[in-house]
C-alpha angles and dihedrals in degrees: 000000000000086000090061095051095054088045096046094050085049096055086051098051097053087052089053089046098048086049091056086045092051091047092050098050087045093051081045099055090043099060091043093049088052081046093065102039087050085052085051118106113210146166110225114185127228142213106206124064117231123261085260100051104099141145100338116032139130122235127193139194137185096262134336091283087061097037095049079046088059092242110150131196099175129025120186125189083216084252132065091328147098139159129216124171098213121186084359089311129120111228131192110224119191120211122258107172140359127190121179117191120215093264087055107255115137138209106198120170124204140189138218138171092278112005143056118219135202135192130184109174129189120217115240130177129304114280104184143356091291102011143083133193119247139181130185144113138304121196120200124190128182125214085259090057095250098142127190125202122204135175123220150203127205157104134255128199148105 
């Protein structure tokens, strides 16, 4: 009888123990899974324009289904600055440098906080009464080096 009962409390203690365990390697995935997202970096899109976005501005979305859905990655005031939402933030970004070539394409570079932006945009064809089309491609890179490329679809004007 005696022997049961020790048995038996075994048996409940290592299933006590695997479920601690089980809890533990699932807390543990779990923080290294938030570790690397964190780490990520990404370019999340947004509906709604910033406070500082009016009148001429460029906006710009990851290709022309996001853009006609009104899904925007980048957003200019068509002066020193841009908007990004980056890992699902949006971040203010001042010029640097702008440089337009004689067919009207243009290389401008930008600074945040953390991170350096370039743009180097591609005229396309007039869009609207005061607006034209353009592609292109946007860098991001972060303070630790990590860099994203993305290309982009979009329209600039007044």
């Amino acid at each position: 009888m005696f022997g049961a009962i020790v048995i038996e409390r075994t048996t409940l203690m290592m299933k006590k123990g695997y479920k601690t365990l089980t809890i533990i390697l699932i807390l543990s995935a779990m923080a290294i899974s938030r570790a690397y997202t964190q780490d990520k970096l990404t370019i999340d899109s947004f509906t709604t324009f910033p406070p500082e976005i009016q009148g001429c501005s460029c906006y710009f979305s990851n290709d022309s289904v996001e853009f006609k859905n009104k899904k925007y990655i980048y957003a200019n005031d068509f002066a020193q600055l841009s908007f990004l939402k980056i890992n699902g933030i949006i971040t203010k970004f001042k010029m640097t440098a702008f440089k337009q070539s004689d067919n009207g394409n243009t290389l401008a570079t930008y600074k945040a906080d953390n991170y350096d932006m370039t743009i180097e945009v591609k005229n396309g064809k007039q869009s609207g009464d005061e607006t034209s089309l353009k592609t292109g491609t946007i860098k991001l890179t972060d303070k630790k080096g990590k860099a994203l490329t993305k290309s982009f679809y979009g329209e600039c004007g007044c």
